[in-house]
N, C-alpha and C positions, 0 to 999 in steps of 0.2 A: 504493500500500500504506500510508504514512503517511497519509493522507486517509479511508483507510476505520479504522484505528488511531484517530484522532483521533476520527473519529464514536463509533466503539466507549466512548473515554472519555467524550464529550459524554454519549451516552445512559445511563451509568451514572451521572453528575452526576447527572442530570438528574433521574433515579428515588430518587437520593438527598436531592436537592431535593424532590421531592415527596413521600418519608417522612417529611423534616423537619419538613415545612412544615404536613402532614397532621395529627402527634402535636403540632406545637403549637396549633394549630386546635384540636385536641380538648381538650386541656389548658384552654385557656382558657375552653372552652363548656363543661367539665363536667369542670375536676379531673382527679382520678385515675381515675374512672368513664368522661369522654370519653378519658382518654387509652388505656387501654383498649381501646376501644371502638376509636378512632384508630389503633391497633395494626393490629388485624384489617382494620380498613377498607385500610390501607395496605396491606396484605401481598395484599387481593384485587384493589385498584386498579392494585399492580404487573407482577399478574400479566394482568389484561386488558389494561393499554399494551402490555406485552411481547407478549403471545400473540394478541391477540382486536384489534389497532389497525387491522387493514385492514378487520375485520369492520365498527367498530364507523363509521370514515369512512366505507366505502360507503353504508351503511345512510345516516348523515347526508346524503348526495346522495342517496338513492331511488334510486341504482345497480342496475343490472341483468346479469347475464352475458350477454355475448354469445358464440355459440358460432360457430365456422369457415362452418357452412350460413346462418346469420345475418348475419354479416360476415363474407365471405368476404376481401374487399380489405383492412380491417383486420387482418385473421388475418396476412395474406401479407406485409403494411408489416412488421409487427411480428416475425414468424418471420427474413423477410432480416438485420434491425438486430439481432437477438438472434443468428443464425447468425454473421454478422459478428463481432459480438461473444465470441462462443465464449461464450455463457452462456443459460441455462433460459429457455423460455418464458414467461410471466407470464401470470396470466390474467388477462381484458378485459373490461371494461365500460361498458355507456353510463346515464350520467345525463338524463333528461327534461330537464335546465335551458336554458333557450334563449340565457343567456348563454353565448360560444363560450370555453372555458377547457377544462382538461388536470389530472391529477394522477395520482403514482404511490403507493402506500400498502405496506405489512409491513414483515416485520421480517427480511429477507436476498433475495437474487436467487428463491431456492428456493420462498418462501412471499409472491411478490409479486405485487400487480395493479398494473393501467395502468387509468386511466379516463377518456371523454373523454365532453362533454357531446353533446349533440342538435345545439346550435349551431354549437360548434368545426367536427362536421359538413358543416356545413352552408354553412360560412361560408367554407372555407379549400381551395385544390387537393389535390389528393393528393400534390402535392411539398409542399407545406409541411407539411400534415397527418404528412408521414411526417420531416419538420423535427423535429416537436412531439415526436412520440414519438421520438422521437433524444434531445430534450434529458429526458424522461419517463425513459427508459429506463436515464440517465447516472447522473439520482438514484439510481438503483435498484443498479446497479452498482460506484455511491462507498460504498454502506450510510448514504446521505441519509436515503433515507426512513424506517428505524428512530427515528433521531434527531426528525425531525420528526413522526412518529407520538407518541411519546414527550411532545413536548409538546404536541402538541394533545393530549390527554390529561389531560395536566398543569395546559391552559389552561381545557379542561373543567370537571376536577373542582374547583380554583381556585373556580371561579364559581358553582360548584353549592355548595359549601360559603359560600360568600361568601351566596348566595341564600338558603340552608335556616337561614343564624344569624339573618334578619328574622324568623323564626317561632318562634324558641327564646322561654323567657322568663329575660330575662337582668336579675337585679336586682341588690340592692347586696351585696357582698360581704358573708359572716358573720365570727364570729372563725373556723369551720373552715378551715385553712389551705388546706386542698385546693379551696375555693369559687374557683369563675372571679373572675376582676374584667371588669369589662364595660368597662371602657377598654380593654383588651387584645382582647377579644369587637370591639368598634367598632372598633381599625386593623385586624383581621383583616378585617373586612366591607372594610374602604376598600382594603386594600393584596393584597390574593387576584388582584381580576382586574387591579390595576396589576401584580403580579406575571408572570401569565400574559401579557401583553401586552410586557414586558420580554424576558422567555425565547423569545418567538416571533421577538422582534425581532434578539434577541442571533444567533439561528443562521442565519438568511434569506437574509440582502441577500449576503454574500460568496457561497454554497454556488450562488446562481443563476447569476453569473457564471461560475462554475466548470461549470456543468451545462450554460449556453450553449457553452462552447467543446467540452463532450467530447460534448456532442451535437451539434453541428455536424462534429467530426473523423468521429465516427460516420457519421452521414449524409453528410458527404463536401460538405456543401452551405450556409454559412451563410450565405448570401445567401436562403436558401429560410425559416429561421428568423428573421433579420432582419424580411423580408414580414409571414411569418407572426404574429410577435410586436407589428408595426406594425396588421395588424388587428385582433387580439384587443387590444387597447387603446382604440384607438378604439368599440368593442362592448361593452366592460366597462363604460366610462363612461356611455354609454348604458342599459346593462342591469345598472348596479349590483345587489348581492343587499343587502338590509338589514341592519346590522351585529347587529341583534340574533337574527337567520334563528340557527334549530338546528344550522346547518353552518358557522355566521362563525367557532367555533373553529379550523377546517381549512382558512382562508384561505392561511396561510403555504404551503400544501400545493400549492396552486393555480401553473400557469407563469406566472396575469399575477394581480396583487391583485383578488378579484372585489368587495370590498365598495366602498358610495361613500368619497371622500376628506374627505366632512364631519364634524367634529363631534370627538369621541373617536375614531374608527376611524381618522381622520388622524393620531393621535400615534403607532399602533400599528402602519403602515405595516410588511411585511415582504418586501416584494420593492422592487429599486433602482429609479431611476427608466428607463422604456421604453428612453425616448431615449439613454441611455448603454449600456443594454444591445444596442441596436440600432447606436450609432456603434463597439462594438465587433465588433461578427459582421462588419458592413463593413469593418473593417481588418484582421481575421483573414482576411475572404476577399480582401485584397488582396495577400494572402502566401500563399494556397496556390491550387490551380489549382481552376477553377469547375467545378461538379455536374454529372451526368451530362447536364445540359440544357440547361448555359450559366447564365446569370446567371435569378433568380431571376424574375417577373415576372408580370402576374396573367393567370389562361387564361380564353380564353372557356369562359362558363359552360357549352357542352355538353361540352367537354375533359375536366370534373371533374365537374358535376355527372349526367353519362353513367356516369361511374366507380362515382360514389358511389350512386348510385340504385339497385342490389341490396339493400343496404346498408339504407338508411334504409326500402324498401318492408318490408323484411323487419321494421326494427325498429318499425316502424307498425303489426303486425298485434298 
């Protein structure tokens, strides 16, 4: 209850961070006309993070609904884990991306999706797959994912602003006092997506931790999450997305970092490192008694991919 408390302050920061940060952007690019201006913008952009963030993520993945006759196996993981859990269904989707990654998006249990890629798929058993969404589903039920919506959001519109003042014309200040100064104009353009890169970083690295273990208590399995999170690492690296892809704001969002570790996207890092996340699931499952299956371990491919093959035929067509 403090932990979903907490999130609830975070995301009201956070929205007040981004009206702050919005009317001085505006102030600077245009006065009392941008700020304005800045006004309204803030008042619609708070209302899209709040209300419209799962919309607007999915969309960012090329997500698709999936429905029970479509994934039926998906349907059934996720119904037991939410029954368990004594909490609402979530509606489901899958992302085209052949990198194997996870995310959960809205803004309460009530108004939330689960989304998993083509790969994850593809790549993972159905015990661990149903790991994932343990740890998916943990975010959802701490009120994680509001917060994190909130600043991808944040980290968005940050850079879209940061983008749109290369095109402004911004020249040397008048005597009118209301005239921008374009020194103020230039750290806005430098410090918008340092910002957004900050804020993703500040809420990430502990919250996954946390979502590790209550989705491992969930699932009853963290040896099966451990696995699973040791693949999707390994395939990440491989099948980096580009930092500057339409969906790198919704990185933080993701169970493993999908972008590469090169360059700037290495400073911005928002999920901890594998290996600690992984030496911990192992010592939590050397303190509680192993999953319905025994210790986690990788199945022959017809074990899972027999499973999964409704699944994926269906999502082919």
């Amino acid at each position: 209850m403090v932990r979903r408390y907490t999130n609830a302050l975070k995301t009201a920061l956070l929205l007040g961070v981004l009206t702050a940060l919005i009317l001085t952007i505006g102030y600077a690019l245009g006065g009392s006309t941008g700020l304005i201006v800045a006004t309204v913008l803030s008042l619609v952009m708070n209302g899209a993070a709040y209300f419209y963030s799962d919309t607007i993520a999915l969309h960012a993945m090329a997500a698709r609904p999936v429905n029970e006759v479509q994934a039926p196996e998906l349907h059934a993981m996720v119904r037991e884990l939410a029954t368990s859990a004594g909490q609402p269904m979530p509606r489901l989707y899958v992302s085209p991306i052949a990198q194997p990654n996870a995310f959960a998006t809205g803004r309460s249990p009530r108004h939330a999706a689960v989304c998993v890629t083509d790969g994850i798929l593809r790549l993972l058993t159905p015990r661990e797959l149903r790991a994932v969404l343990g740890h998916e589903l943990s975010h959802v039920y701490n009120r994680d994912i509001l917060t994190s919506s909130v600043a991808a959001a944040l980290a968005g519109i940050l850079t879209s602003l940061a983008n749109l003042a290369l095109f402004l014309p911004i020249g040397s200040p008048t005597e009118d006092e209301d005239a921008p100064h374009p020194l103020a104009a230039l750290l806005m353009l430098i410090l918008a997506p340092v910002a957004a890169g900050l804020i993703q970083l500040a809420i990430s690295r502990s919250r996954e931790y946390q979502a590790d273990a209550d989705g491992a208590d969930l699932s009853g399995d963290p040896l099966a999450l451990a696995s699973a999170l040791q693949k999707i690492d390994q395939w990440t690296r491989q099948l980096p997305l580009p930092a500057d892809a339409p969906h790198a704001a919704y990185a933080h969002l993701m169970i493993a970092h999908p972008l590469s570790d090169d360059g700037v996207a290495a400073l911005f890092s928002t999920h901890p490192p594998t290996a600690e996340r992984i030496r911990r699931l192992r010592q939590l499952a050397s303190q509680v008694p192993a999953g319905p299956s025994g210790p986690a371990r990788p199945a022959p491919r017809s074990s899972w991919a027999g499973a999964l093959a409704p699944t994926m035929r269906s999502l082919a067509r």
